[in-house]
C-alpha positions as CSV (number, residue, x, y, z in Angstrom):
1,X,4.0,32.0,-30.0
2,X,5.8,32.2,-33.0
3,X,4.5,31.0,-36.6
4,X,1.1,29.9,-34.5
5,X,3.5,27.1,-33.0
6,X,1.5,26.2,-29.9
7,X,3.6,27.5,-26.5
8,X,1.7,24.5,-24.4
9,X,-0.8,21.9,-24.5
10,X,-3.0,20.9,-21.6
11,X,-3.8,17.3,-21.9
12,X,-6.1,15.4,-19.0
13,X,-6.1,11.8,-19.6
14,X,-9.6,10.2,-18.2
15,X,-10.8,6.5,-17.6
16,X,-14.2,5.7,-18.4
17,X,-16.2,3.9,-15.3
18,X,-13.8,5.6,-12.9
19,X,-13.5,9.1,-11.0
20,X,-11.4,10.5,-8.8
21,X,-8.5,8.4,-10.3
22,X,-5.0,9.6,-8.3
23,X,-2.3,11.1,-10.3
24,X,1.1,11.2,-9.0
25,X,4.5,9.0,-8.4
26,X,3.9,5.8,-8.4
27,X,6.9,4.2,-6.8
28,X,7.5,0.0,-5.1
29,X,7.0,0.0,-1.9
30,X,10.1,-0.8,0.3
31,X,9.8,-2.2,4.7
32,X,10.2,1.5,5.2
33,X,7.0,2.1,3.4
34,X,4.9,-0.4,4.5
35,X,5.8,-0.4,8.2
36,X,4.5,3.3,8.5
37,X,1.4,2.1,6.1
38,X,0.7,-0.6,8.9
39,X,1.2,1.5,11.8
40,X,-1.1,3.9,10.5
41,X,-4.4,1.5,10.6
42,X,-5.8,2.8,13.5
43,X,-8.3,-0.2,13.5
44,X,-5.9,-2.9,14.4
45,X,-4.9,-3.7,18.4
46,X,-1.0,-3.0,19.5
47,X,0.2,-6.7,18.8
48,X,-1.3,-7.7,15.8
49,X,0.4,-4.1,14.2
50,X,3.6,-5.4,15.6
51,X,3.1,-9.0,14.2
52,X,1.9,-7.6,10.9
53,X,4.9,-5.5,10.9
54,X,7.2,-8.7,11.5
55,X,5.5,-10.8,9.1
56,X,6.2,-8.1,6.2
57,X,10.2,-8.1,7.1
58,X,10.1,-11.9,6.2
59,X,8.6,-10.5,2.9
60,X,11.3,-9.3,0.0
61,X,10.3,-5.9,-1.2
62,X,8.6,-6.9,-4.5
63,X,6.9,-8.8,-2.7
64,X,5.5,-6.1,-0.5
65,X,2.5,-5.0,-2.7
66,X,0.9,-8.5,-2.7
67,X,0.9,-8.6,1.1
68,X,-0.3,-4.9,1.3
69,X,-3.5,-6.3,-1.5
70,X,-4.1,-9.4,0.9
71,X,-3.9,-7.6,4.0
72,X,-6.9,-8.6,5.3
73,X,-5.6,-12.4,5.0
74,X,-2.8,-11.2,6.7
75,X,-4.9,-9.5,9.6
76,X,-6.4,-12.9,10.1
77,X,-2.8,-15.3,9.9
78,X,-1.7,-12.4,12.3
79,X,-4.7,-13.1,14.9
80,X,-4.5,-16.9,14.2
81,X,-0.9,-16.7,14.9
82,X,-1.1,-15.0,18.1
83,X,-4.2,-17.5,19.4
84,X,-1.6,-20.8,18.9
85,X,0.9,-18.7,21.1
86,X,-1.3,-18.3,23.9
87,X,-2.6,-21.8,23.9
């Protein structure tokens, strides 16, 4: 340090009422993205993945984040989807 200038400065920024908050890129999610994110729920049966997976290519991409927030909606259009099929 020269002159007492200060060589760095460690800052943490915190949010009161939440922990753990996740640092990091933050970037839009694109098909790519939110294929693999789909495929990855291990709770859902082979062809509701795959109709989930359709149903998000009919989606633009900045659209992507509202279907990923309702997924659960989406789960159930998905389901209700494949029941008028096989009637």
């Amino acid at each position: 340090m020269v002159g007492g200038e200060a060589g760095s400065v460690d800052i943490k920024i915190e949010m009161p009422g939440k922990e753990n908050v996740a640092t990091g890129r933050i970037s839009a999610l694109t098909q790519d993205t939110i294929e693999r994110w789909i495929r990855v729920q291990d709770y859902l049966d082979d062809e509701t993945m795959n109709d989930l997976v359709e149903m998000a290519k009919q989606y633009p991409d900045s659209a992507l984040e509202n279907f990923r927030r309702n997924f659960n909606t989406m789960i159930m259009r998905a389901r209700e989807n494949r029941a008028k099929r096989q009637s």
